[in-house]
KOLZA-61423 format. One record per residue (C-alpha): x negated, y negated, z negated; chain; residue in one letter. Coordinates in nm, 3 decimals, decimal comma, always signed. Example, Ala and Ser with C-alpha at 12.3 -4.5 7.8 and 13.67 -1.06 7.14 Angstrom:
BEGIN
- -1,230:+0,450:-0,780:A:A
- -1,367:+0,106:-0,714:A:S
END
This chain:
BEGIN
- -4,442:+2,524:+2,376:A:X
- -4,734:+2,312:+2,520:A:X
- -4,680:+1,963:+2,587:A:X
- -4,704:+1,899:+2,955:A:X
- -4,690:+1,551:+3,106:A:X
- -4,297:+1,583:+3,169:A:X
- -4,248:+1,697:+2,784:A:X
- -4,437:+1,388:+2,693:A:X
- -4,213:+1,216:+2,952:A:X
- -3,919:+1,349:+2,799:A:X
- -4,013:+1,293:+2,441:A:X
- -4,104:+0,893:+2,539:A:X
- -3,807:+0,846:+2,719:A:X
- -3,573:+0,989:+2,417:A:X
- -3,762:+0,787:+2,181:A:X
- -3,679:+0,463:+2,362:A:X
- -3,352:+0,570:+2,437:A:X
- -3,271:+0,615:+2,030:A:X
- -3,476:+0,298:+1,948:A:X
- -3,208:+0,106:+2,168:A:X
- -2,910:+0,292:+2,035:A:X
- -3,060:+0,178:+1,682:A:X
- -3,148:-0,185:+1,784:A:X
- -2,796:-0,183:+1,901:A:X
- -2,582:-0,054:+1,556:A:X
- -2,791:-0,297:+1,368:A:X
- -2,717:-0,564:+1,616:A:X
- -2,333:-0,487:+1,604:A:X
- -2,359:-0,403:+1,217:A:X
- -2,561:-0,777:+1,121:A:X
- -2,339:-0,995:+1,356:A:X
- -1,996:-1,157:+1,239:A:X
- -1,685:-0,982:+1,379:A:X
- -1,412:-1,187:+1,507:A:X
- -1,183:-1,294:+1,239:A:X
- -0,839:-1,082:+1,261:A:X
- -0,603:-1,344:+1,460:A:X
- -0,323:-1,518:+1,175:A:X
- -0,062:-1,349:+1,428:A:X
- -0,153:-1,028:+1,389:A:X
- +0,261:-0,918:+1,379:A:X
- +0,190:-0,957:+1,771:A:X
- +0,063:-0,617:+1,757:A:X
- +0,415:-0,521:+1,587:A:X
- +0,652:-0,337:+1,827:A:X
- +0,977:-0,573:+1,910:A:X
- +1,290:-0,470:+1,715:A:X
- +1,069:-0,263:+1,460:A:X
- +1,292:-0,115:+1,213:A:X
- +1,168:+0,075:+0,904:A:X
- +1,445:+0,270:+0,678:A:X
- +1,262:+0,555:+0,549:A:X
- +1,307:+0,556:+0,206:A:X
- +0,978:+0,684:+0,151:A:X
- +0,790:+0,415:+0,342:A:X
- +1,001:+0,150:+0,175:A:X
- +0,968:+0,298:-0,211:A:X
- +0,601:+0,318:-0,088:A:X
- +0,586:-0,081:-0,014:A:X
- +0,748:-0,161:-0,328:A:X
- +0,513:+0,021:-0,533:A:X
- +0,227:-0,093:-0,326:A:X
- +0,343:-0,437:-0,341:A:X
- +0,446:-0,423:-0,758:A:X
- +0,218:-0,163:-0,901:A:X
- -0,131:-0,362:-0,926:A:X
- -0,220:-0,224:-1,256:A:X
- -0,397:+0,116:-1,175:A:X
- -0,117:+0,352:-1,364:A:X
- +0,062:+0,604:-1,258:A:X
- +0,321:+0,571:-1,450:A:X
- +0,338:+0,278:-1,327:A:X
- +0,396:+0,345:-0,989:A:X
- +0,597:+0,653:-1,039:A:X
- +0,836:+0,419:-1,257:A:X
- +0,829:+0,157:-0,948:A:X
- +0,893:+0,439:-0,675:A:X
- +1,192:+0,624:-0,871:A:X
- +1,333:+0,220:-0,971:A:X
- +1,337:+0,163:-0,569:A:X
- +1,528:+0,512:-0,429:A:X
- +1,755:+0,461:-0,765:A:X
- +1,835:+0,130:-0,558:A:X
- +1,846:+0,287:-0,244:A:X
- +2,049:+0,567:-0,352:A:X
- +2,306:+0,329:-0,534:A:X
- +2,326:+0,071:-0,213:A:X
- +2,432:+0,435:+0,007:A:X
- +2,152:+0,259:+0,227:A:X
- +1,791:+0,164:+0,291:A:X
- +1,712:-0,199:+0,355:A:X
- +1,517:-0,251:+0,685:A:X
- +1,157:-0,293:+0,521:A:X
- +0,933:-0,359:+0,891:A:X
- +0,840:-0,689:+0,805:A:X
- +0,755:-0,621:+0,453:A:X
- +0,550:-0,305:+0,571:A:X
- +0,383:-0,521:+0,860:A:X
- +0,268:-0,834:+0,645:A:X
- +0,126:-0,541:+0,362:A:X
- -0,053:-0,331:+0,650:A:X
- -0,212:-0,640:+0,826:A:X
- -0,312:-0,877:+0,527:A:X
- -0,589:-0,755:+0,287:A:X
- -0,464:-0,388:+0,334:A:X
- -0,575:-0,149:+0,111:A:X
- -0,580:+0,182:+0,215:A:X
- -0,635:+0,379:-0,114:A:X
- -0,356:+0,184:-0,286:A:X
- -0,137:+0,265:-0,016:A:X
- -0,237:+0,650:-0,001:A:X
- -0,158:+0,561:-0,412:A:X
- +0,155:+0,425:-0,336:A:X
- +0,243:+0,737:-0,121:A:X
- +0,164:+1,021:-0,354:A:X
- +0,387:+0,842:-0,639:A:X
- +0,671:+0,798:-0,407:A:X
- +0,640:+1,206:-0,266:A:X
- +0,601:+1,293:-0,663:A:X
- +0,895:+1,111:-0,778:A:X
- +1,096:+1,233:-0,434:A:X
- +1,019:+1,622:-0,518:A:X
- +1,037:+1,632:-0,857:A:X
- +0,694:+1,682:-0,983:A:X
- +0,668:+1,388:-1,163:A:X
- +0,957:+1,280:-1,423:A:X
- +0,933:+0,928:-1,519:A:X
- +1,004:+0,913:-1,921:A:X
- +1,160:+0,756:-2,086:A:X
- +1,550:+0,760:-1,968:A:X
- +1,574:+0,411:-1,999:A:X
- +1,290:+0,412:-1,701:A:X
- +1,505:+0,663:-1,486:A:X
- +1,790:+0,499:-1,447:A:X
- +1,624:+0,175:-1,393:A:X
- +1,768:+0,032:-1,030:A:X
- +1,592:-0,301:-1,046:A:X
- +1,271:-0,462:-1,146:A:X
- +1,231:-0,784:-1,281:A:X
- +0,899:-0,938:-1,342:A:X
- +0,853:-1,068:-1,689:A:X
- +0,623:-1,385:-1,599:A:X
- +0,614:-1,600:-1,217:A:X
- +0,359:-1,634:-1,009:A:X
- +0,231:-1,938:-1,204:A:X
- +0,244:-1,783:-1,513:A:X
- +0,528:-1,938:-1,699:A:X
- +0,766:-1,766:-1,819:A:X
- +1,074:-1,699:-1,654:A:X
- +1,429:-1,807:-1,856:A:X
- +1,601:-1,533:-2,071:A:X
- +1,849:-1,386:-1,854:A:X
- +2,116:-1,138:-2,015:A:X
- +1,939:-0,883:-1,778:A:X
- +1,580:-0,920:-1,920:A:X
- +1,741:-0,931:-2,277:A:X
- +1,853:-0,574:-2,196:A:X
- +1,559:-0,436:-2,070:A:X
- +1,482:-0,148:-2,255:A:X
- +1,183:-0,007:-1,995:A:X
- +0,875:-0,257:-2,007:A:X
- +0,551:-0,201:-1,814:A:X
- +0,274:-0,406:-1,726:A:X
- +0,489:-0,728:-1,697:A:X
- +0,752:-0,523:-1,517:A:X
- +1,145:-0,511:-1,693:A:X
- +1,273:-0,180:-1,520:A:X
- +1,685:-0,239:-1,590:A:X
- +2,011:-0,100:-1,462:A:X
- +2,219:-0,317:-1,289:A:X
- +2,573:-0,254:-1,147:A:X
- +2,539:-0,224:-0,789:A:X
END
C-alpha cells in the first residue's frame, strides 16, 4: 500500500491520538486516588440482612483463619454451620460481612474462605479429627494483646487446637 498524504494523515493523527490515551493512564495511574470515605456502610443497602449460612461460615473463616491452612479454615467453616445447625438458625451477619468487604478486603482470602465453606458444605472435605467435627464454638487461646486469657472449664476441655484456635463443643 503506498503512503499517500491522507495515510500519512491518518498514521499522525493515530499516533497523537495513542500518545494522549498514554499520557492520560500514566497521569491517572501516578496521581493519588481519593481515600475510600470512613463511611463507606453508606453504600450498604438499608435493612441489609445476610443469613446464608454460607456467606456467614465464609466471614467467620475469613475473619478467624489468618494462618494460610486449610485445615484451618475447613475446621473454622464446619465449627460455624455446627453452630448454625445447633441454634435451628443463622445469625444476621450484614454488618459483619459489610465492615470485612469495605476495610482492607482481601479478595483471595475471601475466594479462600469460600471454597472451605462449599468443601465442608458438600462433603469433599472431612475435617479430622472427631474432636474437630463436632466442635460448635471457637475460642481463641491468647487476646488481642497477647496475654493470655484465664482457664475456663471450656478451654480446659478443648481437645481440637489449631493455630491459637480451641475448637470445643458446647451445649447449645
Amino acid at each position: 500500500m503506498p503512503l499517500t498524504t491522507s495515510n500519512l494523515r491518518s498514521a499522525r493523527l493515530g499516533l497523537v491520538a495513542l500518545a494522549c490515551f498514554i499520557i492520560l493512564a500514566v497521569a491517572a495511574w501516578a496521581s493519588p486516588g481519593d481515600a475510600p470515605s470512613a463511611d463507606a456502610a453508606e453504600d450498604v443497602p438499608e435493612g441489609l440482612v445476610i443469613t446464608s449460612p454460607r456467606i456467614c461460615a465464609a466471614l467467620a473463616v475469613y475473619e478467624l483463619a489468618a494462618a494460610d491452612d486449610w485445615g484451618l479454615r475447613a475446621t473454622v467453616a464446619n465449627t460455624s454451620l455446627n453452630a448454625f445447625r445447633d441454634a435451628s438458625r443463622v445469625p444476621d451477619c450484614a454488618a459483619g460481612a459489610t465492615e470485612a468487604l469495605t476495610h482492607h478486603f482481601e479478595p483471595a482470602r475471601w475466594q479462600l474462605a469460600l471454597d472451605a465453606v462449599d468443601a465442608v458444605l458438600s462433603g469433599s472435605y472431612q475435617v479430622s479429627p472427631a474432636a474437630c467435627v463436632r466442635a460448635n464454638a471457637v475460642v481463641p487461646l491468647s487476646t488481642a494483646d497477647g496475654k493470655e486469657p484465664s482457664a475456663s472449664p471450656v478451654l480446659v476441655r478443648a481437645q481440637c487446637v489449631m493455630h491459637e484456635l480451641a475448637f470445643v463443643e458446647v451445649a447449645p
